[in-house]
N, C-alpha and C positions, 0 to 999 in steps of 0.2 A: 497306565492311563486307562480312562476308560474305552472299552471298545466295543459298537454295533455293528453289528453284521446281517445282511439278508442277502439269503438263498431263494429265489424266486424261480421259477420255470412258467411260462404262457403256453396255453393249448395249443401256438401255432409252432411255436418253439421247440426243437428237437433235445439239446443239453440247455441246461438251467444256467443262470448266474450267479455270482456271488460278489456282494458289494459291501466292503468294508468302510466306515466313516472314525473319526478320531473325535476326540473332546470338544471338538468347536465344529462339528457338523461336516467338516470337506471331508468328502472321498478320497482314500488312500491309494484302496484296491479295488480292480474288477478283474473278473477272472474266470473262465465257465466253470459250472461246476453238476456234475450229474446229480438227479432228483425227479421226484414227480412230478405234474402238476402242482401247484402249491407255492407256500409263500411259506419261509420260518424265518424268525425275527429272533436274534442270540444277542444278548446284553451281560458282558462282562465284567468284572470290576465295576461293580458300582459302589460311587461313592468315594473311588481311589480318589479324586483331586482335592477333597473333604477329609486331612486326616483326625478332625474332631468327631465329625457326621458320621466316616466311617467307622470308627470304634464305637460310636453309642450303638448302631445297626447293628454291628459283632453283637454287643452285650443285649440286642432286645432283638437277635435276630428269628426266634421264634416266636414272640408277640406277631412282628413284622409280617412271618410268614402266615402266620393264623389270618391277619387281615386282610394281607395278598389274596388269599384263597375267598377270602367273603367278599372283595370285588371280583373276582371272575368268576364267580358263583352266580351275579346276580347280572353280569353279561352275557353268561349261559342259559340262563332264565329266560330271558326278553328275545336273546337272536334266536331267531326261528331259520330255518335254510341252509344254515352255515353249522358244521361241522367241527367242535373245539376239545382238544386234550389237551390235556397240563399231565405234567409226568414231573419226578421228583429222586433225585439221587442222592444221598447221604454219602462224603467221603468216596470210599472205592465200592462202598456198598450196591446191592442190588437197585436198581432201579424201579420206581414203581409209578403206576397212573393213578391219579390225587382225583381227576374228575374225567369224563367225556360224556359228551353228547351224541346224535347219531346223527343230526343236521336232521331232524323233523321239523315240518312245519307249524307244527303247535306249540306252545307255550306249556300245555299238560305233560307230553311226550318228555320234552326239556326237564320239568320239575321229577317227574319219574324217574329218570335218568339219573341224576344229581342225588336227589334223596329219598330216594329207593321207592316201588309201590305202596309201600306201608303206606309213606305219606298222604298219594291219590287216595286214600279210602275214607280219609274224613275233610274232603275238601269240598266247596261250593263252587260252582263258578259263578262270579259275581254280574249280579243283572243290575244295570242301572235305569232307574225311574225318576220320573219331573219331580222336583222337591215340591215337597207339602205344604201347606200354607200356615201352617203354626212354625215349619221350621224356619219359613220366607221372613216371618215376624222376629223370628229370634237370633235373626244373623242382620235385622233392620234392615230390608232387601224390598223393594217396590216392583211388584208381580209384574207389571205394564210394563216398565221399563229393564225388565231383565233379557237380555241377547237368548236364543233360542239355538241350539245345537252348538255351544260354544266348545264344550266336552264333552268327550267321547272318552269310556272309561271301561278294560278291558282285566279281566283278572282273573282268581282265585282267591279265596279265603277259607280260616277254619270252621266249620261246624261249632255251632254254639252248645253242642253237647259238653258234659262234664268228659273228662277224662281225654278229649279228641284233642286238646291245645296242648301246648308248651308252658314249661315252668320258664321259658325266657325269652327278650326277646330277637334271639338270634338266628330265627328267619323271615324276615320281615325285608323286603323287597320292594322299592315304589321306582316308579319310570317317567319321564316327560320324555315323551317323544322317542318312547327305546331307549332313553338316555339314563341311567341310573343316579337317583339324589336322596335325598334327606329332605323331605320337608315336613317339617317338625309340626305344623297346625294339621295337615294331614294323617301322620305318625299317632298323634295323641287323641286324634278323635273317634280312629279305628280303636285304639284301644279302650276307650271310655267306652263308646258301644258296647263293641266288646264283651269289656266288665258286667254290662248290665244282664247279662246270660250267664256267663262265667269267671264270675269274678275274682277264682284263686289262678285261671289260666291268660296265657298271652295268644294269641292265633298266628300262624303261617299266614301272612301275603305275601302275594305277588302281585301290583297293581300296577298297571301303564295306561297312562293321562295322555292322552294324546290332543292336544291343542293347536293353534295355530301360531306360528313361531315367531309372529311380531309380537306375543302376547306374555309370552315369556323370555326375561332376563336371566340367563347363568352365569354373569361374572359378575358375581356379589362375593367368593370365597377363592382363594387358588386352586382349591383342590376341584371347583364348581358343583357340589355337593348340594351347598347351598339355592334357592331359587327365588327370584320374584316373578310372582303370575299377576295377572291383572283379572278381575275379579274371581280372588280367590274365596271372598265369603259365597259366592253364587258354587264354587265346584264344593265346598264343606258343606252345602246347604244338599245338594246334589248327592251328596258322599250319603251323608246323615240318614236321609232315606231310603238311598238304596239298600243301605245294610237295615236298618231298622226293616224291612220290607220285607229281606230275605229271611233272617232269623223270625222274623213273625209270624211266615207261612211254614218254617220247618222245626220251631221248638216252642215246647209249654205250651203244646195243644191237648188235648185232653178231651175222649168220645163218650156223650153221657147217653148212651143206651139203657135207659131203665124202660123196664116193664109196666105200664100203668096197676096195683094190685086194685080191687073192688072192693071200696070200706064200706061200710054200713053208714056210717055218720056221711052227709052231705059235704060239710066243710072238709071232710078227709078226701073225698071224690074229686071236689071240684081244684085241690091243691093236685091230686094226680093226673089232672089231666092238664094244669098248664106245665108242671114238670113234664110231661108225654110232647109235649109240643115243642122245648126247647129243646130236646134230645135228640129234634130229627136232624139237626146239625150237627159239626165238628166247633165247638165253640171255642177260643181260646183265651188262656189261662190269665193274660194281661188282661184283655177285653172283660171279663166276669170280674178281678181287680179293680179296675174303673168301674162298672158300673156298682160293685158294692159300695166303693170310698165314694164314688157322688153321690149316693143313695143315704149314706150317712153321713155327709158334710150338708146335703139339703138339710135333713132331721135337726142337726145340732145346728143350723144356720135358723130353720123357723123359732126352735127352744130359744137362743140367743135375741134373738127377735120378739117376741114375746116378753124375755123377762126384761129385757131393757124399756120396754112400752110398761110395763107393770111396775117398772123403777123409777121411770120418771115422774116429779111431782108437779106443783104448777110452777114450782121456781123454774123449770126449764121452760116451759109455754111461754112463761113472763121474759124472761132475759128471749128468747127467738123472737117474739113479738115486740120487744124494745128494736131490734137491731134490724127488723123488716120493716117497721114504721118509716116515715121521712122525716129527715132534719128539720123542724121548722127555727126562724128566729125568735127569740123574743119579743113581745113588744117594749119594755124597757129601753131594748138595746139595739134599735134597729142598724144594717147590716150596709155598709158600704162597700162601692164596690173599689176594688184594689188599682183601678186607672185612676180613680177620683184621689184617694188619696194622696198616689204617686205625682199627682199633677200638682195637690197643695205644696208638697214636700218640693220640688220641684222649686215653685214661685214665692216662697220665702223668700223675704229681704234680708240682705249679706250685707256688711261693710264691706269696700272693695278691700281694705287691708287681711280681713279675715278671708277673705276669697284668697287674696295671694299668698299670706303667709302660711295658714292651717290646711295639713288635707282632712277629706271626709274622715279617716279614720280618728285623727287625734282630736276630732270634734265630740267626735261619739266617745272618745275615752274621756274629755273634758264634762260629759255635762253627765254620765254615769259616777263620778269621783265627788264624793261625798264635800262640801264646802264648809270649814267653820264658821260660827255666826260672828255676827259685824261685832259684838259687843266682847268677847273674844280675844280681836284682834285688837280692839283700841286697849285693852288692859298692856299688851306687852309690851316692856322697854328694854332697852338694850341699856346694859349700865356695864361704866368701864374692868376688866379684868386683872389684878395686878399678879405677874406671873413672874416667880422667884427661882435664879438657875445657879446651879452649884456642880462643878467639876467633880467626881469622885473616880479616882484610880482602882481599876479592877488588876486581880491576877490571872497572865491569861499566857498558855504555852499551847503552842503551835504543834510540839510533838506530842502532849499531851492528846489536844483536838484528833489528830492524826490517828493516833491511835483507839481514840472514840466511833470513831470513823468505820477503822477497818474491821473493829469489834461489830459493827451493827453491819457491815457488810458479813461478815461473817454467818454471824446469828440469822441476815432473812436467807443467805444459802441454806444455811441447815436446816430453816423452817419450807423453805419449798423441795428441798429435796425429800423431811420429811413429811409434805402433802403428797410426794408422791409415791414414796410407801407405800402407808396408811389409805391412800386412796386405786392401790392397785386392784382392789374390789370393789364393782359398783353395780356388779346384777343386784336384784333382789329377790327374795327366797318365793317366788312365783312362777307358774308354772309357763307362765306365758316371754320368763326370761330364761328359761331353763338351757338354750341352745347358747345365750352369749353369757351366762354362770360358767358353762361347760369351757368356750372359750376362754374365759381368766384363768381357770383353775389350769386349764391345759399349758396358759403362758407363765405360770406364776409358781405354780407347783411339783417338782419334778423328783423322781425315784427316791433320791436321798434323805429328803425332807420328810417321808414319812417314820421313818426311824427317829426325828430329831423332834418329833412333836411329844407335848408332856401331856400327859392324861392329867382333867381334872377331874372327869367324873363321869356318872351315866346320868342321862336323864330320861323318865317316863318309861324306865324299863326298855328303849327303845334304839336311842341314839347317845352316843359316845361324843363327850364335849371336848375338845382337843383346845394347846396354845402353841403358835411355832410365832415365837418371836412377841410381836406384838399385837398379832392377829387370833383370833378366835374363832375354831371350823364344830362344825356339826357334822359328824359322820351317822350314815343308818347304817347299823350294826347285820341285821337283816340283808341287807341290797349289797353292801360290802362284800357282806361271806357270803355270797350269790354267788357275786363276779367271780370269786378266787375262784370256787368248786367248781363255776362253766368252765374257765379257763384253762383246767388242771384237766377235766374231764375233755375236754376241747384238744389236748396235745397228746395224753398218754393213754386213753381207750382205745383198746383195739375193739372193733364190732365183731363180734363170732356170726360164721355165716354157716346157711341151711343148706345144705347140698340140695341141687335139681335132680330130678330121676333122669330128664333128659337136658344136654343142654340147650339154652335157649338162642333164638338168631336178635341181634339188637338193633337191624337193619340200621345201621350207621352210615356216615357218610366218610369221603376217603380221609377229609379231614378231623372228623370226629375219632376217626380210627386211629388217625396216627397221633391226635394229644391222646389220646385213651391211651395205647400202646410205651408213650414217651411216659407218662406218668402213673403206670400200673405201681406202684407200689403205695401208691399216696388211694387208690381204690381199696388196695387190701386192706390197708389199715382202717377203711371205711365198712369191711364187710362183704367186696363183693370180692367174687371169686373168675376167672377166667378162663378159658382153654383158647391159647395160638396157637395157628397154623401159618407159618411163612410164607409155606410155597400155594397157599389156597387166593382166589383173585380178594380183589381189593373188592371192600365193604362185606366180606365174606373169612376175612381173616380172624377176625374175634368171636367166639360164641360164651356167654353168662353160664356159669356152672355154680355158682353160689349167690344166697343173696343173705344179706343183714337183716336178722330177727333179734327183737328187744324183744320180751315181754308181750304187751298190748299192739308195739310199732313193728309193720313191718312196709318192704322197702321193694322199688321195682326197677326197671328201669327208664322212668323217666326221672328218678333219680341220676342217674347216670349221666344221663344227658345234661341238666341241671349241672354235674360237676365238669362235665365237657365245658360248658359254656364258663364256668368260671376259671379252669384253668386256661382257659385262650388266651385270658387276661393275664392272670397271672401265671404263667408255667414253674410249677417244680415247690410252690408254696402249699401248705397242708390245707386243703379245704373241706368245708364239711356242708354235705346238702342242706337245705332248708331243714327240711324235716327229722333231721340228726340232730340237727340244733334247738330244734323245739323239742326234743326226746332229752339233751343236756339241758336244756334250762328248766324244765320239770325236774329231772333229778337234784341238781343244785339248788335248787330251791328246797324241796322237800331235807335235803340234808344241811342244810344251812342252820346256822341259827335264830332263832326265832323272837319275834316281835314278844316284848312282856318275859324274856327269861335276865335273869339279873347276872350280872359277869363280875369277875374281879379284875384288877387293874391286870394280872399277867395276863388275863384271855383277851382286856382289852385292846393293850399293846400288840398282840399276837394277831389280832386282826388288821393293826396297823400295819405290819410288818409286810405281811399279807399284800395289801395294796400297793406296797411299793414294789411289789415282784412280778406284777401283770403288765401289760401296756396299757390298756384303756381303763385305768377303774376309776371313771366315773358315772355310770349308771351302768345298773343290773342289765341281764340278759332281755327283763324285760321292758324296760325304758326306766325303771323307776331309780331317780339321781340317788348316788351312795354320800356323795359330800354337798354342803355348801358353808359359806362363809357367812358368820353371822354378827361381828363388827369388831371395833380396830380399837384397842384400848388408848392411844395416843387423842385420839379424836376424842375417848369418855374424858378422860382427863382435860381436856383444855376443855371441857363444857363445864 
């Protein structure tokens, strides 16, 4: 079963204790037990009373622990004072420490500690300032009425330099109240900012919101991850500027120190010396962006202005001047007003019979309903009809009908089962349905079937017209033999790596180091190279001795890192950095077959062949779709 245990010892206390609990919380055992000062908390068997839960945790127990490690990563972050190690045993293996802190009072000290000084060197400390009033406007926020010192907002973030960020985003850290969560309108607006500096990288935070705690709800999720704040557009409004603030004053500045020279021509003079005057500032690079595009949105705003005033003729003068004018009546037809008439309608004389038997409505249907004339009706007579009947014996069988019956029962099953065939395709060949195309084909179409498909033809040099059954597909010949060659390039390239003169340090983290370590062989086949040390300390155990050169591409280690962060997720699956992958979809492309070469039915087929050997072949490497469905010969037929 499962079992907790704590070894605690009090500074006034000589030998320590030790207190054991069982599956349902009661205390088993107490017992003294020698120790330091200090508290340890030992959780065994977890998950024994779970034997479904505990074998999924077996089978994803390194997923499991990669995340383990990213929530006490970002408790180690936030606690300042307090003192935390995590250590990590393999089997009867060595023992190692995954993370520690030194129990500094800073939040910087912590981050250092964790993920090495590298990190500190392209970090900000985040300043928070009163939101701006274009941002007040755009969160629809009423300046009078917004609370004052609501939040307090404490942190670090990346440098908006190129190259300072992460390819992912897996250090990213937010806090209410020291408390570690997720909140997602928060999460996405840092990174929109962000973007707007560096928009191939994601930045390092560490941020803690510190609010007042009637103000925020944490049991919105079990895990409390989740948060509800109360006025959260005022802290996004807050957030928005303060980073817009920070990266303003520290990127895309630019010092125009020019020399005024002495022209001879006047008009040359007098441009050097308003250039001499702007230059005695540090100007910046958005700031000179705006005032160019309003400078030319004026221009083309007067143009615009102008030729619409030179387009107009006097049929617009005439129609403005019709509809500014006032209504007047006619005199013909002077204008009553709507009491007066309601009151004639009103005092109308009624039979009392028509009062009680008609309502208002079927009066109004009576005198709208067209009358025939008197003369009309006096023509018509009714004259007597003599009507002649005669018995006639039909043949008529009951098993017969029966069987009529269960024929046309028959036939509409067969007709709706085949609507729902013929109607298993119903994107259309548009770019704006190209995610639920992707869908049908992915429910409709599987490995087999491309072997069973009959080539009719090619069409426009381009695309290969295929039939499986009673359907008819359009394959791009081009996109198809993309996908195979990514794919193929994607499993069996090994990258040839450059040897270092010296090795290099990859300043890691203990958990970076140990999925690196678990997963070294899926790196080599990536190109990079490495020298271990076992007995050297943790984050110091790996050093880079090779890297991956293509050609034109070459590779570093925030590579590396990038493939850290993907195998967390998935451990022991072959992965391939960003930038590997856009080195294979350039090659597969260029050796693919090409748009306008004409094929014969074997090379056709051999491409089909082809797409049933991949998993995903329905668009290329680079989005562009390889199949769609272009209609159901059942459906031509009955039209």
């Amino acid at each position: 079963q499962c079992v907790l245990s704590v070894v605690t010892c009090h500074e006034s206390s000589q030998v320590g204790t030790k207190l054991v609990f069982d599956h349902k919380g009661h205390l088993v055992q107490q017992s003294p037990h020698p120790r330091q000062q200090g508290t340890t908390v030992s959780l065994q068997q977890l998950f024994y009373t779970l034997p479904v839960r505990h074998k999924e945790f077996q089978r994803n127990i390194k997923k499991e622990y990669a995340k383990m490690i990213h929530v006490l990563q970002s408790y180690c972050v936030v606690s300042t004072g307090v003192r935390i190690t995590c250590s990590n045993q393999n089997g009867q293996g060595k023992r190692s420490t995954v993370l520690s802190t030194s129990g500094s009072q800073s939040m910087r000290d912590n981050i250092g500690a964790i993920f090495g000084p590298k990190q500190l060197q392209s970090l900000l400390p985040f300043q928070q300032v009163s939101p701006a009033e274009h941002v007040i406007e755009e969160y629809g926020l009423k300046d009078a009425d917004l609370p004052q010192e609501l939040f307090y907002m404490t942190g670090f973030v990346s440098r908006g330099d190129h190259g300072v960020g992460r390819s992912a985003t897996d250090r990213q850290f937010f806090f209410i109240n020291n408390r570690p969560c997720d909140p997602l309108k928060v999460t996405k607006l840092v990174n929109e900012v962000y973007h707007m500096y560096n928009r191939h990288q994601y930045p390092f935070v560490a941020l803690n919101i510190a609010v007042a705690y009637e103000c925020v709800d944490v049991n919105v999720t079990p895990d409390k991850r989740q948060i509800f704040l109360q006025e959260e557009k005022l802290l996004l409004a807050i957030l928005k500027t303060s980073l817009i603030n920070m990266y303003e004053d520290g990127v895309n500045k630019i010092s125009l120190n020019y020399t005024p020279i002495h022209r001879t021509s006047k008009h040359r003079h007098l441009a050097c010396i308003s250039v001499y005057k702007i230059s005695k500032s540090s100007l910046n690079l958005a700031g000179l962006k705006a005032a160019f595009s309003s400078h030319h949105s004026s221009n083309s705003g007067n143009k615009s202005s102008v030729a619409k005033v030179a387009n107009s003729g006097p049929t617009q003068k005439t129609l403005q001047s019709f509809f500014k004018d006032p209504v007047k009546p006619s005199p013909s037809s002077p204008l009553k007003p709507v009491s007066d008439q309601t009151k004639q309608e009103q005092t109308e004389p009624r039979t009392p019979n028509e009062d009680r038997a008609v309502s208002p409505d079927a009066k109004r249907a009576r005198t709208e309903k067209p009358r025939c004339p008197a003369e009309h009706m006096s023509n018509t007579v009714d004259a007597p009809v003599c009507l002649q009947k005669r018995t006639v014996l039909l043949q008529f069988s009951l098993q017969e009908l029966a069987g009529k019956v269960k024929r046309l029962q028959d036939l509409q099953k067969q007709r709706a089962d085949d609507d729902l065939r013929y109607r298993r395709f119903r994107a259309k060949i548009n770019p704006g349905e190209n995610q639920s195309a992707e869908e049908e084909l992915k429910k409709e179409i599987s490995k087999d079937m491309f072997k069973e498909m009959e080539i009719i033809g090619q069409f426009n040099l381009g695309f290969i017209i295929t039939k499986l059954n009673c359907d008819i597909f359009m394959i791009d010949q081009h996109a198809s033999d993309e996908k195979y060659n990514f794919e193929m390039l994607q499993q069996h390239t090994v990258l040839q790596g450059q040897k270092l003169i010296i090795p290099q340090k990859l300043h890691l983290t203990a958990v970076s180091e140990n999925v690196l370590l678990e997963n070294i062989e899926i790196f080599r086949k990536n190109g990079f190279e490495f020298l271990v040390n076992e007995d050297a300390q943790v984050m110091e155990r790996v050093k880079l001795v090779s890297l991956p050169t293509s050609k034109n591409w070459t590779f570093g280690p925030a590579d590396i890192e990038e493939l850290i962060f993907m195998l967390s997720d998935s451990p022991g699956v072959m992965c391939r950095p960003s930038r590997v992958r856009q080195m294979f979809a350039s090659r597969a492309c260029r050796k693919s077959v090409m748009i306008g070469t004409a094929l014969s039915v074997g090379e056709m087929k051999k491409l089909l062949i082809h797409m049933g050997e991949i998993n995903h072949p329905w668009n290329c490497p680079h989005g562009r779709p390889t199949m769609r469905h272009l209609a159901n010969l059942d459906i031509i037929s009955q039209d």
